[in-house]
N, C-alpha and C positions, 0 to 999 in steps of 0.2 A: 289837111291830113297830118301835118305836121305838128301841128298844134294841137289837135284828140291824142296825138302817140304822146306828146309831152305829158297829155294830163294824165293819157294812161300810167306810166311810167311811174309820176309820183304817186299816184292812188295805190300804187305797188309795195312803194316806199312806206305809204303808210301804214301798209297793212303786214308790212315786215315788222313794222316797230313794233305795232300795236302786238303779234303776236310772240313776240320775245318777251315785252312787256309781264305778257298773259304768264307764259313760260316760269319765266325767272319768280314770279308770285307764287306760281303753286309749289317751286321749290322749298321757298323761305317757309309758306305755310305749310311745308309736308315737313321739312328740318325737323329735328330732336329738341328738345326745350335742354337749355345751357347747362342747367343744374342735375343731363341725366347722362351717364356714362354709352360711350357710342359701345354696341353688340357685336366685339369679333369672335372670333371663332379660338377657341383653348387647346393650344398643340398640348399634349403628356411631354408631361419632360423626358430627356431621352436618360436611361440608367448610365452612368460611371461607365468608360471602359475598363474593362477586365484585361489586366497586363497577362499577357498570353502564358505564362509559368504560372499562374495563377487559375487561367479556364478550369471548367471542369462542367460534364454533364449528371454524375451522379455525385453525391455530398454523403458520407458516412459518417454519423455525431456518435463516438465512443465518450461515454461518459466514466470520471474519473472522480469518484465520490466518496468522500471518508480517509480515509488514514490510509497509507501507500504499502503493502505489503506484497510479498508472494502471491497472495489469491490477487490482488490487483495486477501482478505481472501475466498471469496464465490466463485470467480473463481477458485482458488485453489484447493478447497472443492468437486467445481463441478465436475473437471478436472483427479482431483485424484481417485475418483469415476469412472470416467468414462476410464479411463486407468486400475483402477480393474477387473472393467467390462471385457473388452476385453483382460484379462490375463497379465499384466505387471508384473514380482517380480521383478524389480527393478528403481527405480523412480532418475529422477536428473532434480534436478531442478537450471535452465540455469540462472542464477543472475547478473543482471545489474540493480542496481539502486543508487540513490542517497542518500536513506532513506524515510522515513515515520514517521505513527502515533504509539507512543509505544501502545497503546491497539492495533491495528490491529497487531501488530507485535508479540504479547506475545497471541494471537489467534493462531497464524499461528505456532508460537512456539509448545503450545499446541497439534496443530492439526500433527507436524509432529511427537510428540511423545506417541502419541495415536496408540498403535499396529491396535486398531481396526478400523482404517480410515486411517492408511498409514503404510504401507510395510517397517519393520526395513532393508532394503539394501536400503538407503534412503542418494544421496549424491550430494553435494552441489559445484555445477561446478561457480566459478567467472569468469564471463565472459562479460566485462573486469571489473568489480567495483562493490563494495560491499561496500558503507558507513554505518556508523549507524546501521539502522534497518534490511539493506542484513545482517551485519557481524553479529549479534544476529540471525539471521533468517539461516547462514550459520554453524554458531558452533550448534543449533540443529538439522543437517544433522548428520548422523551416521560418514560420513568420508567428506574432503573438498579435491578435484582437482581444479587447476587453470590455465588461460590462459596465454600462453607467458606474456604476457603485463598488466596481473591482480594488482588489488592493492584494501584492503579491510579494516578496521577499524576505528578509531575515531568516538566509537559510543556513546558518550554523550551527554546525550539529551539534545536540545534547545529547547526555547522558541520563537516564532515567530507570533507576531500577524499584521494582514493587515491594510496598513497605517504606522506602527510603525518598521516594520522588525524585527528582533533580538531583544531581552532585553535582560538584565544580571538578572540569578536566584540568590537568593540571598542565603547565604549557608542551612539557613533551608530548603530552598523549594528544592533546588538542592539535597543535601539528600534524602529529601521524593521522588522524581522522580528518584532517581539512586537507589534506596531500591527495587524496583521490575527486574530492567536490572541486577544489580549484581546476585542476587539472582538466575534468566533466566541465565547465563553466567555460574554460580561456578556450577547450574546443569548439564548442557549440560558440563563443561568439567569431571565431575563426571562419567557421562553417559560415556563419549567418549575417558576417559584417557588424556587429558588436562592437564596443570598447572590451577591451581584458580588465581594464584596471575599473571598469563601472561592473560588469559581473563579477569581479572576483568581489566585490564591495559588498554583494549581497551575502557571503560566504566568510568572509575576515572583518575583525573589526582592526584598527589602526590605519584605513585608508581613507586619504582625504583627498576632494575630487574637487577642482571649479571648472566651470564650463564657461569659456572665452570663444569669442566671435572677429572674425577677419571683417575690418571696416571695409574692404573694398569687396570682395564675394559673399558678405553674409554667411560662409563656411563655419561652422562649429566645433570645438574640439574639449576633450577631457583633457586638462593637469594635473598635476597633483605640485605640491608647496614645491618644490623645487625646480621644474617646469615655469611656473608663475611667477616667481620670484627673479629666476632669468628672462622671462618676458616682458615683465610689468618694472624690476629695479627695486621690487621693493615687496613687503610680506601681503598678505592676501589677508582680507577683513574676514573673522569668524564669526559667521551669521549666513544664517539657509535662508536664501529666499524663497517665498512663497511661489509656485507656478500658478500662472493666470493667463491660457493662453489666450491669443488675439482672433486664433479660427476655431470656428465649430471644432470639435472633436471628432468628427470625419475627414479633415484635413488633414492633406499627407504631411507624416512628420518632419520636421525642419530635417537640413541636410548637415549629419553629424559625422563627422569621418571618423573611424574607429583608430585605434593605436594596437599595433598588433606587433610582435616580436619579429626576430627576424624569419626568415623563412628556411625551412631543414634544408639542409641541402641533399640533395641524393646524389650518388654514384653513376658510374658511368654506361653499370648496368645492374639486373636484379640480382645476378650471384654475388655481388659486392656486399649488399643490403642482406643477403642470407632471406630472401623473397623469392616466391613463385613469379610467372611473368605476369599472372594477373593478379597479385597483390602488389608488385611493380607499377604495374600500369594504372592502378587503383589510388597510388601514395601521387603519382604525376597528375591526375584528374583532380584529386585533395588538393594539392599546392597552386595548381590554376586558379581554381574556386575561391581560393579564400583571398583577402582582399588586401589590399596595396598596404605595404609598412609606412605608417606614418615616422616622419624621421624627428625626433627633438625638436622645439624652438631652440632659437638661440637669440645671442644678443640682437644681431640683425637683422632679428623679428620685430624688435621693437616701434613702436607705432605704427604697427599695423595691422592690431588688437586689441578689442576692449572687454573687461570682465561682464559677463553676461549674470553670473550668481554662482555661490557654492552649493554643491549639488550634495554632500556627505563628509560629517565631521571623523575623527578620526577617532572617537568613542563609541560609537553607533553602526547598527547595520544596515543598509540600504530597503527602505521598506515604501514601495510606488503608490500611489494611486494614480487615476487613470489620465489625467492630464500631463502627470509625469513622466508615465509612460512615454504618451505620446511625442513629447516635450524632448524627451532622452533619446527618442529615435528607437526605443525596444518594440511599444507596441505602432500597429499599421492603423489601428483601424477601434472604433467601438461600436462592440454589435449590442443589441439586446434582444434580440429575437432572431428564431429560425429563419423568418423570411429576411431581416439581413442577411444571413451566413448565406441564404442564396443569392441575392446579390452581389455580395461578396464574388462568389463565386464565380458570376453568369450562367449559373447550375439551373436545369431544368425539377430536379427531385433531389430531396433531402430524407437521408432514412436514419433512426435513431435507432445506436446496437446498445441495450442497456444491460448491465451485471444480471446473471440469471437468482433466482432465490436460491439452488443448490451451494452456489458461489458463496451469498450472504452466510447462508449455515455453515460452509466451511469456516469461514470466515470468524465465527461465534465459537466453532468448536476447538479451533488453536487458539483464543485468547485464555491466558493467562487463568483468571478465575477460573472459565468451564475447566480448563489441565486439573486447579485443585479439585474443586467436586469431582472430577470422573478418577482421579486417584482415591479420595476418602471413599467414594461408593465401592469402588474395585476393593481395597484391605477392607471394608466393612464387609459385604457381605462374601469375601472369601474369609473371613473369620468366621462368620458365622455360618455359612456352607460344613466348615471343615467343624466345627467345636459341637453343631446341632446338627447334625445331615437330616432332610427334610424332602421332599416331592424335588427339590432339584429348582426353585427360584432363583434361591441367591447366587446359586453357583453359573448360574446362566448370566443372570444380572454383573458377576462379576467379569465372565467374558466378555458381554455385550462393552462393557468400560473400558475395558482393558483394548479391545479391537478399535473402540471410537480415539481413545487415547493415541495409540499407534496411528491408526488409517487417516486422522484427519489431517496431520501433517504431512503424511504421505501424499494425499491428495493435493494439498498446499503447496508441496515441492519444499516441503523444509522436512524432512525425515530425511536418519542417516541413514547406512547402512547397520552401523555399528551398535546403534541403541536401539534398533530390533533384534539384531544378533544375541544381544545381553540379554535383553528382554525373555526371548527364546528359550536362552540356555539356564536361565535364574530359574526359569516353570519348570525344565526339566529335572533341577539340580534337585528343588522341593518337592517335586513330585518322587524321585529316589531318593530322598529322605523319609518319606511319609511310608510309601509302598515299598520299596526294594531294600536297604541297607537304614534300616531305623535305628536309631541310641548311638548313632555316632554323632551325629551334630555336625561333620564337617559338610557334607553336601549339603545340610540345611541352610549353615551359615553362608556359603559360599554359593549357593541358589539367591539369599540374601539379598545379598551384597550386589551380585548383578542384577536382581531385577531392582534395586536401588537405583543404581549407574543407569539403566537403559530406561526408568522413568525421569531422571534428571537430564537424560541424551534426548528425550524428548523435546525440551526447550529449547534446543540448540540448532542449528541450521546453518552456519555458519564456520569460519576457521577458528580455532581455538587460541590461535597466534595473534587472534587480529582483535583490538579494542570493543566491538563489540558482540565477537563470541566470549571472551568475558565474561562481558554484562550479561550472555543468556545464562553463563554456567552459574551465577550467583543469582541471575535470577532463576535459574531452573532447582536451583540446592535451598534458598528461604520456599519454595513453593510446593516441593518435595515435603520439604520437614515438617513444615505447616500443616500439608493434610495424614503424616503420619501422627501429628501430632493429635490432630480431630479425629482422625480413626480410633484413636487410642481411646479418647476419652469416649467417643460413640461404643468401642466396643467393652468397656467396662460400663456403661450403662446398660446397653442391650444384656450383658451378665447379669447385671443385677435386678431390672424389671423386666427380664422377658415374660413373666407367668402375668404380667400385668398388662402387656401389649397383645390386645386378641389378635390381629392378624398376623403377627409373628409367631405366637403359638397354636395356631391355626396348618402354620405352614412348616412347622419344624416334627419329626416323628416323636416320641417318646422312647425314652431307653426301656423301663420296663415295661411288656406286654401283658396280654390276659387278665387272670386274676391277681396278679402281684403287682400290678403294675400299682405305682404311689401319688402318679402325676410329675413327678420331676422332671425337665426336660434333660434331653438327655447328652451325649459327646461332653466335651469340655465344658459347655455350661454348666450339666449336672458336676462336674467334677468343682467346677468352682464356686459350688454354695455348700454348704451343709448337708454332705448325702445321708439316707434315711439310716442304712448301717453301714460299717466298714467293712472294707472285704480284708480278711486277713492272709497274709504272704503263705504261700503251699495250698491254699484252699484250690479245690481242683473243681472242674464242671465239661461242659463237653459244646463245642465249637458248633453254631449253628449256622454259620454262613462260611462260603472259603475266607481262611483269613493271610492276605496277601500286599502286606502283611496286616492291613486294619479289618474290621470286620467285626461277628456279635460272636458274643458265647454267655449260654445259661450255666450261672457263677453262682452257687450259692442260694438259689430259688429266684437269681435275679437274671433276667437277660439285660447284657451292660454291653458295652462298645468297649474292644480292645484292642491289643496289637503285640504280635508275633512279634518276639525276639530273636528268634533264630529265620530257621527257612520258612517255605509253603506250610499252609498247615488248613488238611482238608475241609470240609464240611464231617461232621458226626466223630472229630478225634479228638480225644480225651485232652484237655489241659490244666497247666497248675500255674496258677498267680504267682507270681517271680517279684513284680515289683506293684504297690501301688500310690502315684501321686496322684496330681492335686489336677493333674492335667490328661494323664493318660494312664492305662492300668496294662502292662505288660505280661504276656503269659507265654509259655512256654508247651510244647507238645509231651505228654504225659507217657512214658512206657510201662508204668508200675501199675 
């Protein structure tokens, strides 16, 4: 029995091996062949956290396109509004422009740093070009993302007036007009953690920046030659190095500590400061915010910084692309699509508030050119209204001009008071030249002259004290004179070929009626060609319409257009030719 259990035992053994054997075979022959990659399973990568001042579940994309004006400020305005309306906490507004006007631009400034009219997650997408007035309109966005292909600064302001293009500011004037942009600039990098002396670069030329790095914290900071010079023992090499950065352009930008001046100091309460308690309390929230004074290097910085590269020569303006940005610490981030800006955001919806077409036509009807055409159509067809009076076209036509001239600026938010007022009073002065107190010429003149003024008050929008109400009022006076000047020669043509333009004389009446009538047309145009006969001084005839003082009367077998020298003078009373030019024929009321 002992000996069967033995055999048992290993027969057991054997048939352990044999089927581990078995086992381990079908392993090897089930394996993956070497050359084929083994099949796991693919996690989604997990999206970037969204630093919490950043979240957001609605995304409002106000686009910012073209040239920066007043109608860009109020659509803005509107837009912003109306994306609060419907729940947006966070706003990007989409920048492509060229530049613009600095008042509309330090509006808009303004307006994005007003908690109570714009949402502080407030950021500023270049897409693709920011000159000028974007890049001031951009550094007041709480944070700046840009597009592959972005490029944004050189915002010094010019001068440009029509006819002339460009001028050179001369350095006073240039100062006074860079005293509000720097000022805009060194805020917003305040606000935003910024260098002063790298935004003011985009706005002055003369500033020269190198960018040096702490060998022990990798810490970055702006110089300028004097700075450097105490750091390093010696001059700084003139030569821009190229940026080539090391990480993707979705890598958060290197850590650059700004240089910021000292901090205001406040008083010990708001009556000191001549402050409410909550503009008080407002100026103490501003000074927390903004971010730590960096203090001087000095000598006993030395060796423990190395020059990184110079970032802006002292000829030149500061002008980014998008590595530089990032490089500089200004932009966060490059997006090129909406569904970045929502991750961006961790935003569930993104809505686009674009310029309405009303806006765009605003827009068209205070530029410069359309002022002169709606001036030359307004003195064209109010000449020929008053010289030909007709079914009543031109004289509509001239209003319709005259209303578009006024109301588009009005619209704009660039009309004054003052150059409607003139406007106003100049219609009435000639209209009591024409009808009420005729042959004196001073209400006509003096009608004149102000609607002169309140068409040249038209380009204006601005203080007259300040560099560039100026520029409007020279440019509102060549733009003026120009289309007096087109009117003029329109309306000596329109004298001269009216009987050759059919739908002018289609639409204009004749002076003489019935069977007398000669064809000539009639008001002042008749007068100023060669009329058929002359009427002679005392010839008398009898008033067919009231003349008050203009009106008709049948003169001599002629029914002509005349005008009362004296008072009213009825319909069916006797009158006598007193004077007759070239322009107008004067008659007086007959008692004999």
């Amino acid at each position: 029995m002992w000996i069967q259990s033995r055999q048992l035992g290993a027969v057991r053994r054997c048939a352990l091996v044999v089927s581990a054997g078995l086992l381990t075979l079908s392993l090897v022959l089930s394996a993956p062949a070497a050359d084929e990659a083994p099949q796991t399973p693919q996690t989604p990568p997990r999206p970037a956290a969204v630093p919490a001042y950043r979240q957001a579940s609605q995304v409002a994309v106000l686009t910012v396109h073209g040239e920066i004006d007043h109608v860009t400020l109020h659509s803005l305005e509107r837009r912003m509004a109306e994306a609060r309306r419907n729940g947006a906490n966070a706003i990007v507004l989409d920048i492509d422009t060229p530049g613009g006007r600095l008042d509309a631009t330090l509006d808009i400034c303004n307006l994005l740093k007003d908690p109570s009219l714009t949402p502080t997650n407030t950021v500023a997408w270049i897409h693709p070009q920011a000159y000028s007035a974007g890049t001031i309109i951009a550094l007041a966005c709480r944070e700046i993302v840009v597009s592959p292909n972005a490029t944004f600064g050189d915002a010094a302001p010019i001068q440009g007036i029509p006819g002339l293009g460009l001028t050179q500011l001369q350095p006073a004037e240039r100062a006074k007009v860079e005293a509000p942009l720097l000022a805009e600039v060194v805020d917003s990098a305040r606000r935003h953690h910024y260098d002063e002396n790298l935004v003011q670069s985009f706005v002055s030329v003369g500033i020269e920046l190198w960018m040096i790095e702490n060998v022990d914290t990798g810490e970055r900071v702006f110089v300028d030659r004097t700075e450097y010079e105490t750091v390093f023992g010696e001059e700084p090499a003139d030569e821009i190095t190229s940026v080539t950065p090391s990480a993707p352009t979705t890598a958060p930008a290197p850590r650059v500590r700004p240089k910021v001046m000292e901090r205001i100091p406040l008083g010990d309460s708001a009556d000191e400061l001549g402050l409410t308690p909550e503009q008080y309390r407002q100026q103490i929230e501003y000074q927390q915010n903004r971010p730590p004074r960096r203090d001087p290097l000095t000598r006993a910085d030395r060796g423990s910084w190395r020059p990184v590269m110079q970032v802006i020569t002292d000829d030149r303006l500061l002008t980014l692309k998008p590595a530089e940005a990032l490089h500089y610490g200004l932009a966060v981030r490059t997006i090129s699509s909406d569904a970045q800006l929502l991750t961006f955001f961790g935003a569930q919806s993104l809505r686009r508030y674009d310029a309405t077409w009303s806006e765009g036509l605003v827009r068209l009807l205070v530029s410069v050119p359309v002022k002169i055409i709606l001036i030359i159509v307004f003195l064209l067809s109010l000449f020929i209204e008053l010289a030909a009076p007709g079914v009543g076209v031109f004289g509509a036509t001239a209003f319709v001009a005259l209303l578009v001239l006024i109301g588009a600026p009005y619209l704009a938010g660039l009309a004054q008071w003052w150059d409607v007022l003139l406007i106003g009073l100049g219609i009435v002065l000639l209209a009591a030249e024409l009808f009420l107190i005729p042959g004196t010429g001073v209400a006509g003149i003096a009608g004149a002259l102000c609607l002169l003024a309140g068409i040249i008050g038209t380009f204006i929008s601005g203080d007259l004290s300040s560099e560039q109400g100026m520029d409007e009022l020279w440019t509102g006076v060549l733009s003026t004179f120009t289309a007096l000047f087109a009117a003029g020669v329109g309306a000596w043509v329109v004298s001269r070929q009216i009987h050759s333009l059919p739908v002018l004389d289609k639409l204009i009446l004749k002076t003489e009626v019935g069977a007398r009538t000669t064809g000539a047309a009639g008001g002042l145009l008749s007068a100023m060609g060669d009329p058929p006969r002359t009427l002679e001084l005392g010839v008398q005839g009898i008033a067919i319409t009231d003349l008050r003082p203009a009106g008709r009367a049948e003169i001599d077998g002629r029914i002509v257009d005349v005008q009362s020298v004296g008072s009213y003078i009825e319909k069916g009373r006797p009158v006598r030719v007193t004077s007759v030019g070239r322009y107008v024929i004067e008659v007086e009321e007959s008692h004999s």
